[in-house]
VMD Tcl script that builds the backbone (N, CA, C; Angstrom):
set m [mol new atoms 432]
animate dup $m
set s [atomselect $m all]
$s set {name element resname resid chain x y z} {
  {N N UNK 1 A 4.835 47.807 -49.906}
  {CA C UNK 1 A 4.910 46.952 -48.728}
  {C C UNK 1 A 3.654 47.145 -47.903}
  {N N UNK 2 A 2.981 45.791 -47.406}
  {CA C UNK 2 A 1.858 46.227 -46.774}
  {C C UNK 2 A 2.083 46.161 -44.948}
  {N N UNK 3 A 3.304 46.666 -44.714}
  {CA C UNK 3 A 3.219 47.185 -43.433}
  {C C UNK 3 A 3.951 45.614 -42.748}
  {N N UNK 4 A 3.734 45.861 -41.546}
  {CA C UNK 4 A 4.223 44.573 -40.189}
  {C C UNK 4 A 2.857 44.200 -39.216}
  {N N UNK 5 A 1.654 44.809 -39.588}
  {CA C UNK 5 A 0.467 44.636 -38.867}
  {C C UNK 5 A -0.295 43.374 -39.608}
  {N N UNK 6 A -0.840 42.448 -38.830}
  {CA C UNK 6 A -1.704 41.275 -39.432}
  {C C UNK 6 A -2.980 42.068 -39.973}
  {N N UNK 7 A -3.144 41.316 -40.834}
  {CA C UNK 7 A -4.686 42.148 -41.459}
  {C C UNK 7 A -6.076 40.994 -41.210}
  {N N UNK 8 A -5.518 39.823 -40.645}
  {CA C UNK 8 A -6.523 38.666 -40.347}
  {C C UNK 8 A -6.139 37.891 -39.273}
  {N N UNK 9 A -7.232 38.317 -38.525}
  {CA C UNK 9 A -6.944 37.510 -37.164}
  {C C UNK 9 A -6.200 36.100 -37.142}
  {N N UNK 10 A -5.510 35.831 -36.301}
  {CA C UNK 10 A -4.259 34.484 -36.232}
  {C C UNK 10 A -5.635 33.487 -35.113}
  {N N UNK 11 A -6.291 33.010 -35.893}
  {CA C UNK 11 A -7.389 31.972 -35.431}
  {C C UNK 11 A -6.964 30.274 -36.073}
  {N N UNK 12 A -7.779 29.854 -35.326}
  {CA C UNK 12 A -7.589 27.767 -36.269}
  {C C UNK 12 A -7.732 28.381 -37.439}
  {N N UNK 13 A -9.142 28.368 -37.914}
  {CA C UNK 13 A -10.068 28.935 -39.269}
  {C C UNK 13 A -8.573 29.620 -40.072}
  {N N UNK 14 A -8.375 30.459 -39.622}
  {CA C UNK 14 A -7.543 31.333 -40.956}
  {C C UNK 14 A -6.233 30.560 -41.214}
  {N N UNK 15 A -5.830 29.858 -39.995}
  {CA C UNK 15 A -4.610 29.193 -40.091}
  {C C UNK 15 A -4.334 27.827 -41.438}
  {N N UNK 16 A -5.664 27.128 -40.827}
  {CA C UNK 16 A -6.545 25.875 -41.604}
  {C C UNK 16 A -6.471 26.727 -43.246}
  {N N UNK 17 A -6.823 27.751 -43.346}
  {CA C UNK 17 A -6.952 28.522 -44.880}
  {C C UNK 17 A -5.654 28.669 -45.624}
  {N N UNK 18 A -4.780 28.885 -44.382}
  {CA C UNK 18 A -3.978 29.657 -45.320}
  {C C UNK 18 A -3.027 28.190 -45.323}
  {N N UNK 19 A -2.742 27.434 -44.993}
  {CA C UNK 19 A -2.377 25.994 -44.876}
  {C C UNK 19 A -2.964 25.462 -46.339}
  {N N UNK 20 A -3.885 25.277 -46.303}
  {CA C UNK 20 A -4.754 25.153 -47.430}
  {C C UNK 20 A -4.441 25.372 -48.849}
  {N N UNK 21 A -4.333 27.074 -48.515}
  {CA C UNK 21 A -4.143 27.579 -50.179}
  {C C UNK 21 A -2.721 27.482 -50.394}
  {N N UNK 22 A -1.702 27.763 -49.430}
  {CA C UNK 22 A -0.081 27.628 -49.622}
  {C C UNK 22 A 0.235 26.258 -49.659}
  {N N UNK 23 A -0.378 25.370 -48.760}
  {CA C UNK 23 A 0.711 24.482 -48.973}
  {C C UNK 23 A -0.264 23.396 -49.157}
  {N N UNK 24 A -1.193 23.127 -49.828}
  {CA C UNK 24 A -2.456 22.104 -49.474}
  {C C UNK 24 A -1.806 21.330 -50.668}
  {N N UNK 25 A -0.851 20.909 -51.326}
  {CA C UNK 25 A -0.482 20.042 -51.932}
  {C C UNK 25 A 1.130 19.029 -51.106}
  {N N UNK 26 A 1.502 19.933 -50.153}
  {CA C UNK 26 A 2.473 19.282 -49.080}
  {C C UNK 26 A 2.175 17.985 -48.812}
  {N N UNK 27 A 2.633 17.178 -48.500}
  {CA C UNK 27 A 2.317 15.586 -48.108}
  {C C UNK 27 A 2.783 15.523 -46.187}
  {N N UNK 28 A 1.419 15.080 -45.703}
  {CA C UNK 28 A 1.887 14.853 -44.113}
  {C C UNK 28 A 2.046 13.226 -44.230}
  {N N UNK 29 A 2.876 12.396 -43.249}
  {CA C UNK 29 A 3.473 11.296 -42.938}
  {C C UNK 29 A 3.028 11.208 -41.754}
  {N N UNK 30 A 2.198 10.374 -41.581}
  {CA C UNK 30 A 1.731 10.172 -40.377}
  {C C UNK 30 A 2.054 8.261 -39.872}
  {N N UNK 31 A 2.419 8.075 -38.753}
  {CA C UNK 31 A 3.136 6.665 -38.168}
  {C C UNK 31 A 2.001 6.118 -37.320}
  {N N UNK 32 A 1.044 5.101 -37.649}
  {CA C UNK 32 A -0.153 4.702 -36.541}
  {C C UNK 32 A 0.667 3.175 -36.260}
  {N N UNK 33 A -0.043 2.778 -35.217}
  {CA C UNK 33 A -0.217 1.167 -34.789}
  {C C UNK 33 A -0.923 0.205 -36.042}
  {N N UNK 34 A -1.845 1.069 -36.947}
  {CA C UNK 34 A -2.127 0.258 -38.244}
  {C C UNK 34 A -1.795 0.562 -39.500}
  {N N UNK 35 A -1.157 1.414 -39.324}
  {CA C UNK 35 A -0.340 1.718 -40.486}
  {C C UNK 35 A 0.698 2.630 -40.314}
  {N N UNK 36 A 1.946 2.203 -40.517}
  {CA C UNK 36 A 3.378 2.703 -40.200}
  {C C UNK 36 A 3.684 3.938 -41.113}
  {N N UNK 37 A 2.500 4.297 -42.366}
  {CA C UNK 37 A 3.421 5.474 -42.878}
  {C C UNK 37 A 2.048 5.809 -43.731}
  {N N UNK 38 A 1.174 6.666 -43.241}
  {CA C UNK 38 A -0.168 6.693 -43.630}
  {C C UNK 38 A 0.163 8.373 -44.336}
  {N N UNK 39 A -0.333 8.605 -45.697}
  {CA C UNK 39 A -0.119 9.757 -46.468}
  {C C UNK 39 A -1.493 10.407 -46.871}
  {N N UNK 40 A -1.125 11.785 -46.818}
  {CA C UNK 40 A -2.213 12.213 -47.180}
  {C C UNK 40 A -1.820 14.130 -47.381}
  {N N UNK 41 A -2.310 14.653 -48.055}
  {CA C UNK 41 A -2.104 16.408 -47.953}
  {C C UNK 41 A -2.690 17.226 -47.418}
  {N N UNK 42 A -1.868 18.089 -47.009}
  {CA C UNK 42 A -2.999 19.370 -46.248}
  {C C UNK 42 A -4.312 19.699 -46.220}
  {N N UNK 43 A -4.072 19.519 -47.846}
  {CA C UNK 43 A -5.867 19.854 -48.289}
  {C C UNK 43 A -6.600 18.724 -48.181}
  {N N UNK 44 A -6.133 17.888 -48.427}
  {CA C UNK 44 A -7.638 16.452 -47.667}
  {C C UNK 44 A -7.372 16.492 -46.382}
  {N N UNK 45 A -6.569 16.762 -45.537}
  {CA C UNK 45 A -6.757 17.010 -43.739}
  {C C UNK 45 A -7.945 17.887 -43.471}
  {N N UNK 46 A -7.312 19.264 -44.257}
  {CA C UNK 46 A -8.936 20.673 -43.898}
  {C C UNK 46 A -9.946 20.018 -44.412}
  {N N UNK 47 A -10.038 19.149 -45.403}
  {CA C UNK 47 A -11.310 18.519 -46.131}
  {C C UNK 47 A -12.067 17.563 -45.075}
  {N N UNK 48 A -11.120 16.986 -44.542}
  {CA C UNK 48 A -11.810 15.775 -43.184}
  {C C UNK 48 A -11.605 16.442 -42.087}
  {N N UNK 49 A -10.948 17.471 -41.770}
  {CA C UNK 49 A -11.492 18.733 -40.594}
  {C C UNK 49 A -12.901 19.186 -40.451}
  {N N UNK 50 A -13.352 19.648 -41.708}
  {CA C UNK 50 A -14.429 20.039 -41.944}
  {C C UNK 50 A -15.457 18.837 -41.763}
  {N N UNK 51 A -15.504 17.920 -42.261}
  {CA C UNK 51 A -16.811 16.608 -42.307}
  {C C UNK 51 A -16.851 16.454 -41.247}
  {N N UNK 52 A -15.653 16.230 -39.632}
  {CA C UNK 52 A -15.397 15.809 -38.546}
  {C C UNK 52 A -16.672 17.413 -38.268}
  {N N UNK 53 A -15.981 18.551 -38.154}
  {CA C UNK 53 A -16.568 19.756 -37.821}
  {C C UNK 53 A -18.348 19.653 -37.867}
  {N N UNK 54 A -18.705 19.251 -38.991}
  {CA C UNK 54 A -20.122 19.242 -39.540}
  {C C UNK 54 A -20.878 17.515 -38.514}
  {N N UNK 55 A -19.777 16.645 -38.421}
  {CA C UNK 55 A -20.663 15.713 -38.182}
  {C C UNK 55 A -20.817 15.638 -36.763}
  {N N UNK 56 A -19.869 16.438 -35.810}
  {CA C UNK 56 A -20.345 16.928 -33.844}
  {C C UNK 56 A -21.067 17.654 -33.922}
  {N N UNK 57 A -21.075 18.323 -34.857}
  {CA C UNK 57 A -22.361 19.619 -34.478}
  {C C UNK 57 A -23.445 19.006 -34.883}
  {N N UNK 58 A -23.256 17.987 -36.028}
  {CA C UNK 58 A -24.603 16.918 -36.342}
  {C C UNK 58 A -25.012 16.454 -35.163}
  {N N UNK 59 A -24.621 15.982 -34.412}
  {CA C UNK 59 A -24.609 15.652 -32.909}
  {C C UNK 59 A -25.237 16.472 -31.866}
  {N N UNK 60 A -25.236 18.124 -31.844}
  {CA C UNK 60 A -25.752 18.256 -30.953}
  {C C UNK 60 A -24.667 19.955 -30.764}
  {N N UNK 61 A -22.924 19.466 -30.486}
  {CA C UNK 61 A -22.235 20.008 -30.333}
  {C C UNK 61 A -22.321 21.156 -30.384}
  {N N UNK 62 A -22.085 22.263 -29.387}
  {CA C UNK 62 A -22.096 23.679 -30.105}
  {C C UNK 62 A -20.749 24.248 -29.446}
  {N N UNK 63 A -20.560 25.212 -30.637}
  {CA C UNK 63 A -19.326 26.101 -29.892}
  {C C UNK 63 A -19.247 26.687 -28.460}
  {N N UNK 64 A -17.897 25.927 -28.112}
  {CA C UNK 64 A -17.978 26.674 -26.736}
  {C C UNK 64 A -17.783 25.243 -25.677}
  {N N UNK 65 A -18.532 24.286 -26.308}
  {CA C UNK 65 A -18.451 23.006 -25.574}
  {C C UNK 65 A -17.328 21.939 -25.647}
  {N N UNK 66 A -17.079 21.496 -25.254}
  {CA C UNK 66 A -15.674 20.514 -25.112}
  {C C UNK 66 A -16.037 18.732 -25.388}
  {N N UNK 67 A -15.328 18.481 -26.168}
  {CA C UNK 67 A -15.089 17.333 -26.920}
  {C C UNK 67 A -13.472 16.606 -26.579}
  {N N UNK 68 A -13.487 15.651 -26.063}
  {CA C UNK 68 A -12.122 15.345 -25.387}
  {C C UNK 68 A -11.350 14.486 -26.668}
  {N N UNK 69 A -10.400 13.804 -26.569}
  {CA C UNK 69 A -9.890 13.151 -27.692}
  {C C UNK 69 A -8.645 12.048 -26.407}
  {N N UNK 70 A -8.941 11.133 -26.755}
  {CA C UNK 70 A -7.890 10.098 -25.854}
  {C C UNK 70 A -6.990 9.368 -27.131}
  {N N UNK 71 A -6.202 9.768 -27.485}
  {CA C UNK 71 A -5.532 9.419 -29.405}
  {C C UNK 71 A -4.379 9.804 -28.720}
  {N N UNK 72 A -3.048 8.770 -29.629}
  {CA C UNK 72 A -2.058 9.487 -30.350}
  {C C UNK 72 A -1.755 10.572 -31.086}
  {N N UNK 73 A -0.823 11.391 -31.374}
  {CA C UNK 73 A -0.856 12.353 -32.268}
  {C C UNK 73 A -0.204 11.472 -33.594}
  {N N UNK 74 A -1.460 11.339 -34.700}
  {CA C UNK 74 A -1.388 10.848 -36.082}
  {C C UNK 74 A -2.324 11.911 -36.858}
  {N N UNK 75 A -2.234 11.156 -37.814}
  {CA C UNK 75 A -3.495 11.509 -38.772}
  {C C UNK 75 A -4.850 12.191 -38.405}
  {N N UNK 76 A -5.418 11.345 -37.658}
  {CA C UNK 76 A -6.288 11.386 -37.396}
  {C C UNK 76 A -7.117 12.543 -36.072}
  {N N UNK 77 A -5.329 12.639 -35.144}
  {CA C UNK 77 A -5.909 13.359 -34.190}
  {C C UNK 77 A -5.929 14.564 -34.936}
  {N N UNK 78 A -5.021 14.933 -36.038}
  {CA C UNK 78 A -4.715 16.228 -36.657}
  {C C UNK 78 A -5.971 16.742 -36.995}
  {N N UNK 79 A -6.775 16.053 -37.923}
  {CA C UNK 79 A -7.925 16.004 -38.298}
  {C C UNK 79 A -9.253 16.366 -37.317}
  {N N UNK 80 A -9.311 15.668 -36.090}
  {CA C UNK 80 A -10.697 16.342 -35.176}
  {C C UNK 80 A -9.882 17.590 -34.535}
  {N N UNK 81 A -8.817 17.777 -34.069}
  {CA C UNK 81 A -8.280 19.148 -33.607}
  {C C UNK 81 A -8.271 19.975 -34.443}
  {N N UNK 82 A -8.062 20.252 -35.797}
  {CA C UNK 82 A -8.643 21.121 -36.407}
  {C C UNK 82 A -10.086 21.246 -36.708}
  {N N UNK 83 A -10.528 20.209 -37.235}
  {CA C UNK 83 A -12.107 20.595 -36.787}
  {C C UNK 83 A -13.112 20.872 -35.868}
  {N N UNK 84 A -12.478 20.287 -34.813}
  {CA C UNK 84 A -13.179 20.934 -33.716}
  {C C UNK 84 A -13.102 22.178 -33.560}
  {N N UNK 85 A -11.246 22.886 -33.305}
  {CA C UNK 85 A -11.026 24.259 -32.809}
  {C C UNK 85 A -11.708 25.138 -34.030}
  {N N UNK 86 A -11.465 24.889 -35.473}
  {CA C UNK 86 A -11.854 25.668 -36.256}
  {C C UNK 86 A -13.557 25.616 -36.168}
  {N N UNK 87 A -14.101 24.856 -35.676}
  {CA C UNK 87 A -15.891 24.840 -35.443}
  {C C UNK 87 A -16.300 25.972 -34.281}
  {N N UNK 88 A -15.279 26.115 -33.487}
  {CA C UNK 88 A -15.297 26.912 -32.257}
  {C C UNK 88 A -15.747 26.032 -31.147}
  {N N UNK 89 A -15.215 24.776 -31.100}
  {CA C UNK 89 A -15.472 23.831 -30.233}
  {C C UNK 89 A -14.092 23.733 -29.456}
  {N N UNK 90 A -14.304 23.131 -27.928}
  {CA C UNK 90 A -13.020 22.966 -27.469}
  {C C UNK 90 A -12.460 21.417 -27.284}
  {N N UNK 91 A -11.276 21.984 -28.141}
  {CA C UNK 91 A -10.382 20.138 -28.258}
  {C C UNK 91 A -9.802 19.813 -27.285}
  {N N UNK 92 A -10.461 19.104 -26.424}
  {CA C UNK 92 A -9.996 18.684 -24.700}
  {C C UNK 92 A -8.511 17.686 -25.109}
  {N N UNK 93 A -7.567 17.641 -25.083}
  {CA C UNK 93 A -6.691 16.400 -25.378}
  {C C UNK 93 A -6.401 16.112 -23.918}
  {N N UNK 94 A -6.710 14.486 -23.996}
  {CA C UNK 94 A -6.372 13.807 -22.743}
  {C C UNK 94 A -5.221 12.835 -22.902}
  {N N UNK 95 A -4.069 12.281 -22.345}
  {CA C UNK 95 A -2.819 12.252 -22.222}
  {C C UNK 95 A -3.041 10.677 -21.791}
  {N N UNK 96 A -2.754 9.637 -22.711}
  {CA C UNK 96 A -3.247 8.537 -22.747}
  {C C UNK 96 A -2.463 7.987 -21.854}
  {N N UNK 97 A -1.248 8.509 -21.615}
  {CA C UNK 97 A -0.425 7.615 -20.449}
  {C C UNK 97 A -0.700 8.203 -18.883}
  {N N UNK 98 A -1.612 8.677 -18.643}
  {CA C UNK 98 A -1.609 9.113 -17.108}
  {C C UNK 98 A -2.742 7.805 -16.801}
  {N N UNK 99 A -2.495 8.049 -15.345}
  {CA C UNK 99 A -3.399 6.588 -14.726}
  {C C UNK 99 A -4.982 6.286 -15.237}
  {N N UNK 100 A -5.450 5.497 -14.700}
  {CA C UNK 100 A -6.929 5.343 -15.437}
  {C C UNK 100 A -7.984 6.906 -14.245}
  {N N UNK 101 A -7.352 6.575 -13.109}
  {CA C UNK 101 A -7.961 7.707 -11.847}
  {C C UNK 101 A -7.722 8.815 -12.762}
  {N N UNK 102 A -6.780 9.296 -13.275}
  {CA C UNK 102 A -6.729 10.789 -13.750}
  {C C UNK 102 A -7.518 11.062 -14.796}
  {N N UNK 103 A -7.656 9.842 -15.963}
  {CA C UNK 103 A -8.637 9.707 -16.757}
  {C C UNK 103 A -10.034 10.614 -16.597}
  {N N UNK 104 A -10.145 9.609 -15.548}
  {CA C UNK 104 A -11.997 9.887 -15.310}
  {C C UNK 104 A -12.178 11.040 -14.219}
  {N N UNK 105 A -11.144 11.619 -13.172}
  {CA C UNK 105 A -10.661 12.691 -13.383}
  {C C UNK 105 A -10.979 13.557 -13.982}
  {N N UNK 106 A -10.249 14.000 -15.111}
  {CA C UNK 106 A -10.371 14.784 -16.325}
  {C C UNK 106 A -11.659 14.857 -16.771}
  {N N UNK 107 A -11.863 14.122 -17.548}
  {CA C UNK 107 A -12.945 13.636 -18.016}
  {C C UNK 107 A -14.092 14.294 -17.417}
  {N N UNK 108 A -14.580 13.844 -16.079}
  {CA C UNK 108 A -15.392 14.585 -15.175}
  {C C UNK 108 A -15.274 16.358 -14.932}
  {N N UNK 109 A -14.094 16.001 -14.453}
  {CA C UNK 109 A -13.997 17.638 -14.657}
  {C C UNK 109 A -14.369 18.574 -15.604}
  {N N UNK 110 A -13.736 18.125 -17.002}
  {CA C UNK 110 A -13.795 18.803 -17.840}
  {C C UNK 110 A -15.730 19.277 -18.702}
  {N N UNK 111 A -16.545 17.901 -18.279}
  {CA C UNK 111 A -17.045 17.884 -18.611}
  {C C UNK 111 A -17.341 17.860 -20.184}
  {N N UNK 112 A -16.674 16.718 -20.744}
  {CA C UNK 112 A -16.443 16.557 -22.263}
  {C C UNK 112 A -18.603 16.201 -22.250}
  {N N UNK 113 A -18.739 16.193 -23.345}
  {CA C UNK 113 A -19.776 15.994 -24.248}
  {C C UNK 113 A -19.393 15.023 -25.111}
  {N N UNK 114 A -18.310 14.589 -25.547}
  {CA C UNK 114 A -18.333 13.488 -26.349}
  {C C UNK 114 A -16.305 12.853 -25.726}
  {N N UNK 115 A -16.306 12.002 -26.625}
  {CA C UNK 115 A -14.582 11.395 -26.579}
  {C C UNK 115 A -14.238 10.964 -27.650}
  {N N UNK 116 A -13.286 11.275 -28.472}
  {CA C UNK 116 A -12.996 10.873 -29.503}
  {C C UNK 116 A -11.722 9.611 -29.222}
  {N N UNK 117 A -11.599 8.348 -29.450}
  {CA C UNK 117 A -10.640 7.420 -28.983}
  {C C UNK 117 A -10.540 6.791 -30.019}
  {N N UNK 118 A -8.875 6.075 -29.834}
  {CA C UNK 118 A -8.130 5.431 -30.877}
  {C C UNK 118 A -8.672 4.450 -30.831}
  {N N UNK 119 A -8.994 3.098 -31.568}
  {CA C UNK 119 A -9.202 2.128 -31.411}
  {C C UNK 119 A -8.485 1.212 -29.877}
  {N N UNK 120 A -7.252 1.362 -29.707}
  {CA C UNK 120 A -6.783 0.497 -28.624}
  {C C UNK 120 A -6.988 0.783 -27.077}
  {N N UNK 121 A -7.826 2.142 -27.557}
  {CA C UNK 121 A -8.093 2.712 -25.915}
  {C C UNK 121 A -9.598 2.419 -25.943}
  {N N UNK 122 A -10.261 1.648 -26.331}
  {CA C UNK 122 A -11.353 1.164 -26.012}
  {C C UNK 122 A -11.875 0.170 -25.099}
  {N N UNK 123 A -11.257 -0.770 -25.074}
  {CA C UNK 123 A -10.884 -1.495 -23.447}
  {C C UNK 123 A -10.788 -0.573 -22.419}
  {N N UNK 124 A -9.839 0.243 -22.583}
  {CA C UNK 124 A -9.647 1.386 -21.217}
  {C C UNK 124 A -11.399 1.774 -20.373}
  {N N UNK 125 A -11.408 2.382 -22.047}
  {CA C UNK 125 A -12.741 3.663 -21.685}
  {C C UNK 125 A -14.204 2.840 -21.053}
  {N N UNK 126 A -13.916 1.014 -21.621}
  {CA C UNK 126 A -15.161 0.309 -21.262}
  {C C UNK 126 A -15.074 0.010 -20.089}
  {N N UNK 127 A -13.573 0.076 -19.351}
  {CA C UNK 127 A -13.531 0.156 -17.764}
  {C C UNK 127 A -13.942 1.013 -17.270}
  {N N UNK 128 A -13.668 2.166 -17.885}
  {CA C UNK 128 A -13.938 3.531 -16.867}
  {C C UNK 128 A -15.424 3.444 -17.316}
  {N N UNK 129 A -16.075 3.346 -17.928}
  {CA C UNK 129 A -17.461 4.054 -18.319}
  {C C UNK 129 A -18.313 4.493 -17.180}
  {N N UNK 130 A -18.585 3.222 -16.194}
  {CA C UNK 130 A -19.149 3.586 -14.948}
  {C C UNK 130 A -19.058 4.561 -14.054}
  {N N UNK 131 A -17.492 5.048 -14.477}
  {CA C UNK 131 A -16.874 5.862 -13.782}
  {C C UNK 131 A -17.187 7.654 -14.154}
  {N N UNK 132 A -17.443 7.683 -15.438}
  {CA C UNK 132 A -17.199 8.794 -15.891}
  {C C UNK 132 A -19.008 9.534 -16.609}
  {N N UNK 133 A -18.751 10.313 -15.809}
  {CA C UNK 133 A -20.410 11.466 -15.940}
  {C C UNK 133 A -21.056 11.274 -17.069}
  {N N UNK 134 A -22.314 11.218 -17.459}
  {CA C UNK 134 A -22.291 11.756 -18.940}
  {C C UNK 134 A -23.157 13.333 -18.757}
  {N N UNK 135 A -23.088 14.490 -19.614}
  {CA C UNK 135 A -23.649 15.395 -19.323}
  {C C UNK 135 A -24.654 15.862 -20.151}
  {N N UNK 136 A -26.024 15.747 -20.435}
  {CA C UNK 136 A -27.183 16.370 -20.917}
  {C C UNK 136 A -26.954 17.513 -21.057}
  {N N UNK 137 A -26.970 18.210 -22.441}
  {CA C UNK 137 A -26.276 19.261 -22.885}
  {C C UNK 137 A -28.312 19.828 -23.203}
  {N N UNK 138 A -29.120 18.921 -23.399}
  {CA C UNK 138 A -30.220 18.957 -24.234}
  {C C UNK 138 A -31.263 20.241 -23.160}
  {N N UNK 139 A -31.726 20.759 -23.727}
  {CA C UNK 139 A -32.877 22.061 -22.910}
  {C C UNK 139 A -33.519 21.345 -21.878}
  {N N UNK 140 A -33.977 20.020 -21.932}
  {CA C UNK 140 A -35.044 19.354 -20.576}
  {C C UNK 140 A -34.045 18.968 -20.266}
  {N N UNK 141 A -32.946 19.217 -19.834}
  {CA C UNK 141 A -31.607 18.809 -18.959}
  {C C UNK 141 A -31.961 19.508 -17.790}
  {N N UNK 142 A -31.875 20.953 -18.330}
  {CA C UNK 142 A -32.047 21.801 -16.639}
  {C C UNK 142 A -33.560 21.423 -15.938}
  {N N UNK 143 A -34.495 20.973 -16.546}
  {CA C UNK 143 A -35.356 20.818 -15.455}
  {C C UNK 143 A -35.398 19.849 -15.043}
  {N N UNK 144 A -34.759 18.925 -15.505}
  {CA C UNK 144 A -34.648 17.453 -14.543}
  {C C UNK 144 A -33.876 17.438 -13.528}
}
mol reanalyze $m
mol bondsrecalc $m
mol representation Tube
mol addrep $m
């Protein structure tokens, strides 16, 4: 018996792994607005965790920085929340039914670097845009 002590830290990363190797043939069911019963397995989720992971940091992104997400929970949000948290990025989730004020709100506050949005919240976000900061993450940021 190897004891009652974890031998690997309880992180996204190890979670995402061990998801992976146990159950990466499981089937998730996911219910969108464009498709009512969208399939796919564990292991192509960590697979498009990872491309999502590789293509913010393609961007700029570094651990530590916050990336918001204005989504349903489907497919898809499953997918940048694990790749983000497992990148060591922070997965801001913003709560699509609070007012548009709390929105940009948030948003501001939090100081996201990017937004990840569903298709139908795009109208929303083209209202708020005016509204909401953008933040120069880039080195000639601080001297401007």
């Amino acid at each position: 018996m190897r004891g009652l002590m974890m031998d690997t830290p309880l992180t996204i990363g190890s979670i995402a792994e061990h998801v992976e190797q146990y159950h990466g043939g499981r089937e998730i069911v996911s219910v969108t607005v464009d498709d009512p019963a969208h399939r796919t397995t564990w292991r192509e989720c960590m697979a498009r965790a990872r491309r999502v992971a590789n293509a913010v940091a393609g961007l700029g992104v570094k651990p530590g920085e916050n990336v918001a997400t204005l989504a349903w929970n489907d497919h898809r949000h499953l997918e940048i929340y694990y790749g983000l948290s497992g990148a060591g990025m922070i997965c801001h989730t913003i709560n699509p039914r609070l007012f548009a004020e709390q929105i940009v709100f948030i948003i501001n506050h939090a100081e996201d670097r990017w937004i990840f949005i569903d298709a139908m919240f795009v109208p929303l976000i083209e209202k708020l845009a005016d509204s909401v900061r953008t933040f120069d993450a880039s080195p000639d940021a601080e001297s401007a």
